[in-house]
N, C-alpha and C positions, 0 to 999 in steps of 0.2 A: 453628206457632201453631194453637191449636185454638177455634175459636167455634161457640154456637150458634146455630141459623139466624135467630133475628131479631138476634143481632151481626153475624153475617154479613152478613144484608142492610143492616142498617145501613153497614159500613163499605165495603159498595158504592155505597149512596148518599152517602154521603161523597167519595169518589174523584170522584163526580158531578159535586157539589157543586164540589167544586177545580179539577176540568179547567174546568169553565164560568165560573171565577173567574180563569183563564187561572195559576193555579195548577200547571201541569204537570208537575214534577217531584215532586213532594208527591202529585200524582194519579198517579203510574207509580206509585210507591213502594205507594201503597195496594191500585192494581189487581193489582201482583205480590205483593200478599199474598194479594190474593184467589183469583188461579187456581193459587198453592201450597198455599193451604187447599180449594179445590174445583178441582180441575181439570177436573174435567165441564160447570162450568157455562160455555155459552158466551158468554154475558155479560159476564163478566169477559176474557175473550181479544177481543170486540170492543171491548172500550171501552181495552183494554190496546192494541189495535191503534191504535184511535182519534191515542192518545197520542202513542205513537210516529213517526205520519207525521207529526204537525205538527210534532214532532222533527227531522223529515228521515231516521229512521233506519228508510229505506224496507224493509229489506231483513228484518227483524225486525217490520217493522208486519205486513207481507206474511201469514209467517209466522203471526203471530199473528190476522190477520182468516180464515186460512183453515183453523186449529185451531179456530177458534169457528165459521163455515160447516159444518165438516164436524160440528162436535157439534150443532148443528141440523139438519144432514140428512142424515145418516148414510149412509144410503142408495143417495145421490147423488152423496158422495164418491168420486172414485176413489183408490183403492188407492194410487196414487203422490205425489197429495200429501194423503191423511189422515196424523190424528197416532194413533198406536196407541190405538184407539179398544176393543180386548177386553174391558181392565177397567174401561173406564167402563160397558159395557155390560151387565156384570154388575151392577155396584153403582147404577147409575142407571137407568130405562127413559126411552124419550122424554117420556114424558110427563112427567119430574119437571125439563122446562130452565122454570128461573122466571127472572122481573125482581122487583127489588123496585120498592115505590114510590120518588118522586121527593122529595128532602129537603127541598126549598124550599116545596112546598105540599101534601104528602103525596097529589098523585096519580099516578098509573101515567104514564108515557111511554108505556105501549102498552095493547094490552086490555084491558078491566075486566071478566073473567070468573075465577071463583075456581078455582083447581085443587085437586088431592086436600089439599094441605099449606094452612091457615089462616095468612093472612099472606102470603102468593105470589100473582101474577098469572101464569098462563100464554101462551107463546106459544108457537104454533103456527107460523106461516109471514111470510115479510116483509109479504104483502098485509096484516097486520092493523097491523101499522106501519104501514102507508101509511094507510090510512081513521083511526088513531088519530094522523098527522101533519096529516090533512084537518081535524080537528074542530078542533085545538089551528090551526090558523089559520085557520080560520073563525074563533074565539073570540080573535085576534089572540096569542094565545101563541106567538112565531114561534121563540123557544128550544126550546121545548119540541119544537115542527113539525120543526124542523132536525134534532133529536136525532133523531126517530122517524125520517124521510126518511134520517138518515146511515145507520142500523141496516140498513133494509132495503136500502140500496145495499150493504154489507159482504157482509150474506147473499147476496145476487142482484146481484153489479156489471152482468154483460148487460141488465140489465132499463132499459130506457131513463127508463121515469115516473118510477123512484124518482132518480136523477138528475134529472131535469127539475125535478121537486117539492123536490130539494135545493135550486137552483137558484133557483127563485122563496123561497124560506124567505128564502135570505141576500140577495135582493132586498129583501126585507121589512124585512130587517132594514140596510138602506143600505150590506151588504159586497159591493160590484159586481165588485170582483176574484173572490172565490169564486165569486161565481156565476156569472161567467164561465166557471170550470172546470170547476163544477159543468155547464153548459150545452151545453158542448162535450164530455163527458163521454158527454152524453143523445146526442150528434150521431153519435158515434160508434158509438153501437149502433141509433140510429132506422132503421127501415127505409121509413117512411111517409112518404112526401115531402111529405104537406101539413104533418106534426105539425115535419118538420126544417124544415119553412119557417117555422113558428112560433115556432121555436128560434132562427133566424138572425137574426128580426125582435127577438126577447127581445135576441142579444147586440149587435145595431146598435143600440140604445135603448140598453143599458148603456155601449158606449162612446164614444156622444154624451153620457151624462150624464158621463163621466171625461173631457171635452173631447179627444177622438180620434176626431174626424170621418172620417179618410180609412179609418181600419177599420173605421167602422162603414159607410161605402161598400163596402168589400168584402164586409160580407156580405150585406148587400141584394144586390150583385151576384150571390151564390150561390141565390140563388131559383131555385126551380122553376118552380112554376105562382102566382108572382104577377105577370108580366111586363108584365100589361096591366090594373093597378092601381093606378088613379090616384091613389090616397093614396102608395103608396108611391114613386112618381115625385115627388109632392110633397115630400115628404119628403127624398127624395134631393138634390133642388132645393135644399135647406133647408140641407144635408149640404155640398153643393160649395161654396154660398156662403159659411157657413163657412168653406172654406179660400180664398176669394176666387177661386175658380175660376169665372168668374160666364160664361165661353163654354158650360159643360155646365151649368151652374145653368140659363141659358136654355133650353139642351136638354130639360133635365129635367123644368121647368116646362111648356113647351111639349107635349110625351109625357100627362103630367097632364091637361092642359086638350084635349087631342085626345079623349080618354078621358070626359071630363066639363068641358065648358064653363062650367058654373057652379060650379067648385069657385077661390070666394074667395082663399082662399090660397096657392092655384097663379096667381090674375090679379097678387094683389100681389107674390108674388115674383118672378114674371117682369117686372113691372116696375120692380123695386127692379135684378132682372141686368139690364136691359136700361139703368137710368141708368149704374148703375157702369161702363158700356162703352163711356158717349158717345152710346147710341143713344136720344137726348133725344124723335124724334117718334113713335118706335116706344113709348117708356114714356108720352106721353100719352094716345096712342092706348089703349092699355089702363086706364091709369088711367079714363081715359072711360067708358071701356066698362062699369065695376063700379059695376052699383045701390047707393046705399046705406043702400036700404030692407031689404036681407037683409044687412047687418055688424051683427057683435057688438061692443061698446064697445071691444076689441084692435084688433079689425079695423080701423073708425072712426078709431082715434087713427096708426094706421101710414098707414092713404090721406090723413090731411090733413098727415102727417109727409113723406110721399111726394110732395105735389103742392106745400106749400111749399119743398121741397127744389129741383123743377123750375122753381118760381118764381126762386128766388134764381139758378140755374144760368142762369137768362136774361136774368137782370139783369146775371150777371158778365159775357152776352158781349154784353150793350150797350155801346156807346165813350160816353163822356161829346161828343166831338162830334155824336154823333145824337141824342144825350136835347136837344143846345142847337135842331138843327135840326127836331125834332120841334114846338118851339115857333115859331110867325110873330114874335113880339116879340120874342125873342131870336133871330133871325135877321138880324130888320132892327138891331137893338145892335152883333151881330156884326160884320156887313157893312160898318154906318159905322163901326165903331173900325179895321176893316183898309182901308178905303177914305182915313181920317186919317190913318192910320199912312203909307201910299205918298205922301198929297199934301204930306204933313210931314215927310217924311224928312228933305231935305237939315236943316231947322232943328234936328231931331229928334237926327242921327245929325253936325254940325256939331262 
């Protein structure tokens, strides 16, 4: 097949278009036209890559992200796994690897600076996907973030941000599995123990929102230097209870409030563990203890939820013969009906 270059870019954006319509085999089909009609461009081999892993046909994705790596950076390649890169090298120089624009709203996925050829956007390096995935979500375009973010993780997989940045994109867009992967992905290359910390906290938040409390316990557990941060103690607190584990819920809450005594929601939940456990004078105690001139209207409606809860639990363990003897007039009722009852027996029981 032969086209020219605005067919050709066209029927890359096409391919786009499909794979993002979850269209996938329609979009292989188009991208292996594309890098049989240009095999230099590496575009076509990352998005042909793209394809393929969602495939599962890991082994030819591979292959294929790292034919498009090495024709982006030639350089960089090692010898053993480029793809015979001689005669692109003749017929192409670097400077001619273009993107086309994007079908859906005719703008670039990546940088908006114009190269030798009218009609092309050029890239240079993944960092310019990256700052062209920042703008597109800032501008809530998180499709488009994603794409850019996916790109420069292909060219640079070590590179932790462009991960990370994958990562939040498919946050954005409510896929908490991916970015799961995507997450754990950043973990493995981060070398910064506060940025992994930040990572850990992204994948405990994700798999409390996928109701998987006890693993998002385990990564709070894998912190570094946030040990003696009383949000995140809170939180955990919040985590246990959830799995009705309310003896470390108490722990947790407690750890929280050592840290910072005025942190509300570490008081209410440690008194919410502390009913669940029986331990009714220790959850007044605290109930007590919370102003509630600094609750926000959540707050407010769980401490009078909390303290009617304690009301009714003390109702349950009043006997109905001491609510009678609580009263003098029904004591003296009482008293003469059993006092009749014995002097009337014999007539009674006759």
């Amino acid at each position: 097949m032969s086209a020219t270059p605005a067919e050709f870019e066209k029927l890359l954006a096409e391919g786009v278009d499909m794979y993002n319509s979850g269209d996938r085999e329609a979009a292989l089909q188009l991208f292996e036209s594309v890098v049989q009609t240009n095999p230099s461009w590496p575009y076509g081999w990352l998005w042909k890559g793209t394809v393929l892993a969602d495939m599962g046909r890991d082994m030819e994705a591979e292959e294929a992200f790292k034919t498009g790596r090495c024709l982006l950076n030639p350089d960089a390649c090692d010898d053993s796994s480029s793809p015979p890169l001689s005669e692109v090298r003749e017929l192409y120089g670097a400077e001619r690897i273009k993107y086309p624009v994007d079908a859906n709203n005719g703008e670039s996925i990546v940088s908006h600076h114009q190269g030798p050829d009218p009609g092309y956007v050029v890239i240079s390096d993944p960092g310019q996907l990256e700052r062209e995935g920042d703008r597109f979500m800032e501008s809530g375009k998180y499709d488009a973030a994603l794409q850019s973010y996916l790109l420069a993780e292909r060219i640079d997989p070590s590179n932790p941000s462009y991960s990370r940045k994958t990562g939040d994109a498919y946050r954005a867009k409510g896929d908490f599995h991916s970015a799961l992967d995507a997450w754990n992905r950043s973990l493995q290359n981060e070398t910064d123990p506060g940025m992994s910390d930040g990572l850990r906290k992204k994948r405990s938040r994700a798999f409390s929102t996928l109701n998987m409390p006890d693993k998002a316990i385990q990564e709070l557990e894998g912190l570094k230097f946030s040990g003696n941060d009383p949000l995140v103690y809170s939180y955990m607190g919040e985590l246990y209870s959830k799995l009705q584990d309310y003896r470390h819920a108490e722990e947790s809450f407690q750890n929280s409030l050592s840290f910072d005594p005025k942190n509300i929601d570490a008081s209410l939940g440690l008194a919410e563990a502390l009913m669940r456990q029986g331990k009714m004078a220790k959850a007044k105690e605290t109930l007590d203890s919370i102003p509630k001139s600094a609750l926000t209207p959540d707050q407010t409606n769980l401490l009078e939820r909390l303290k009617r809860e304690y009301t009714y639990y003390q109702q349950d363990k009043t006997s109905d013969l001491s609510f009678l003897f609580s009263h003098p007039e029904l004591y003296i009722l009482t008293a003469l009906g059993i006092f009749g009852i014995f002097y009337f027996r014999d007539k009674i029981f006759r």
